[in-house]
Structures are given as structure tokens and as C-alpha cells.
Residue, then its C-alpha position, 0 to 999 in steps of 0.5 A: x204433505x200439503x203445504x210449505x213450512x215456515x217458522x221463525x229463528x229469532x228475526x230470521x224467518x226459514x221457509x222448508x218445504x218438503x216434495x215428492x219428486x218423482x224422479x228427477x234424473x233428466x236434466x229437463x226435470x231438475x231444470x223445472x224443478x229447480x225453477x220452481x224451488x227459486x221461484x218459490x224462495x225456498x230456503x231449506x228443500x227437502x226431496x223424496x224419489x230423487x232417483x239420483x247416483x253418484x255418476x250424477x251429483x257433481x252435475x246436479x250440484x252445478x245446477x243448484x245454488x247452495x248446497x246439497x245432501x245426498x242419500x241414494x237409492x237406485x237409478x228408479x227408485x228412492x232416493x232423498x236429498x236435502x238442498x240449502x239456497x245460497x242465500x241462507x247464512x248457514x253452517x253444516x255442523x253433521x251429515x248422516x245418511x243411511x245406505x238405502x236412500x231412505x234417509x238423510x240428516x244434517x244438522x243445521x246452525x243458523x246464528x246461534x240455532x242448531x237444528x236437526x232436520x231428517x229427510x226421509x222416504x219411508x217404505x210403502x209396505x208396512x211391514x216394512x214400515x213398521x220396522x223403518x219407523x222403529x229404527x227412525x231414533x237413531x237420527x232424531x236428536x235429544x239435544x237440538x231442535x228437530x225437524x223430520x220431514x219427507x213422504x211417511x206413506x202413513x195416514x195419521x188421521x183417517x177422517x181428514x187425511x184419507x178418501x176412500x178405501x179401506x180405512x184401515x189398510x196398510x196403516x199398522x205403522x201409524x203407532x210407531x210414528x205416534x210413538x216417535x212423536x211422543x218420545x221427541x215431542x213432535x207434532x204435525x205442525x201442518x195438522x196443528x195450523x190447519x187443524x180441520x181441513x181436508x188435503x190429500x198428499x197425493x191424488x194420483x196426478x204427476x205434478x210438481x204442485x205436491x208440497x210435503x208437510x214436515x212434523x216439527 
């Protein structure tokens, strides 16, 4: 939720990151954003509130450079899409979405490495949450590596990752995450680098300056 995630296949080093977008329907913003993306060298993007349809997704994949994965939701709401840089020596072995624009997944090979990286965009009631993470299996895998990354809107640690408030409010979901986490033993691997700092996902500014933290 704070940060890029970088990790190392043998001697080939992937750089994810993980971003709210806020919708990027106009053309000026995905021109912004895609500047940032190659800027910033980022090999693997995943997206949340794209508010992309599929009148736009030949346009949007002349603008990329590489490929591209869609799940739509509506023209003003969710969406997700994960984005792979030209210059990744890559192979797509499986696409999956669900119908909702919540969630995307491929599995992605890099020389003799498969990885399964979900993207998603989960929803801000929690009940709906709940339900939302207790279906989530279905995309991780038991066979391959595993990457989830996208907006939770969950607080997993109440003293480092949340300020003000009700402590409490809207976090019932929380314990299906954890659950999820210890059935496919995954980790906050932005907690587990940065272990006692205090970082906010969102602060309530519109700003391309929020980077997505993945579990791995």
C-alpha cells in the first residue's frame, strides 16, 4: 500500500507495484500515468479503479507498451487491469478474471519461473468484504508461486496502519484475509520489510504518489 515491490528470480530482478488509480478514462490521465509507470521502470503494474469498458481497450493498449490484462467494472467504478513492460522476457501461460471488475489473474512465466499474480479491488462494505475474501482461493494457487496485490480496504494492524477513527469500524474482514494468508502462506511483504513504520494507504489526496503494497 506504500511502496513498490521488488524481488529477485534467479539473476533477473521484477519490479511490481501495486496503484489505486482513480479512474483513468481520460486520455490526459492515462497519458500522466503511463509516463510515470515508464518512468519509474516498472516491469509488472497493477491497477485498481481503472473505470475502463471494453469500447476503450484497443485504444488503451495502443498507448501501453507491452501487454495488458482487463477486468471491467462500469465506466465510474472498479475496474483492474494488470500491465507487463515490453522489455520483460515474459510468457502468459493463463488469464482469469471474474465479471465484476474486482479481480484479475495471470500466470506469468519468467525463464523457468511460474508466478501467479492476483490483482484485485476489493469492496468497501464489509460485509461484502467478508464474502469477497472468502471466495478469493479460487484464484490463488496451490502449485505456483503466488503474488496478490491490489486495494484490500482492510486494516490489518490497527496501530501502524491506521490514525483515527474507530479502531474497529469496518475491519471484520480482516480475519478471512489472515486466513487466506495462513492456508497459502503469504505475507505482507511490505510489513515484513518495514516492520515498525507508520505509512497510510490513502490520506485523502487525489495523487498518483500512492503505490500499492502486495502480499507475496
Amino acid at each position: 500500500m506504500d511502496g513498490p515491490c521488488s524481488f529477485f528470480l534467479r539473476l533477473i530482478m521484477v519490479l511490481l507495484v501495486s496503484i489505486n488509480s482513480q479512474g483513468l478514462r481520460s486520455s490526459d490521465r492515462r497519458k500522466l500515468a503511463f509516463q510515470f509507470l515508464n518512468r519509474n521502470r516498472f516491469d509488472v503494474i497493477c491497477l485498481q479503479e481503472t473505470h475502463w469498458s471494453v469500447d476503450l481497450e484497443m485504444q488503451i493498449k495502443r498507448e501501453w507498451n507491452g501487454d495488458i490484462f482487463f477486468a471491467h467494472g462500469t465506466d465510474n467504478a472498479r475496474g483492474v487491469s494488470i500491465l507487463i513492460h515490453s522489455r520483460l522476457d515474459h510468457t502468459i501461460q493463463q488469464v482469469k478474471c471474474d465479471n465484476e471488475g474486482r479481480i484479475v489473474n495471470i500466470l506469468l512465466s519468467i525463464e523457468d519461473r511460474a508466478l501467479n499474480i492476483v490483482n484485485i479491488y476489493a469492496p468497501n462494505q464489509d460485509c461484502e468484504r467478508r464474502d469477497f475474501f472468502s471466495r478469493l482461493d479460487r484464484f490463488i494457487s496451490n502449485s505456483y508461486e503466488n503474488i496478490v496485490a491490489g486495494d484490500f480496504h482492510c486494516v490489518m494492524d490497527m496501530k501502524l496502519d491506521k490514525y483515527g477513527g474507530d479502531p474497529k469500524a469496518r475491519n471484520s474482514a480482516a480475519c478471512f484475509l489472515q486466513a487466506i494468508n495462513a492456508r497459502f502462506d503469504l505475507c505482507d511483504i511490505w510489513r515484513k520489510t518495514h516492520r515498525n513504520e507508520r505509512n497510510f494507504t490513502w490520506t485523502g489526496k487525489n495523487t498518483w504518489d500512492k503505490i500499492g503494497r502486495a502480499h507475496v
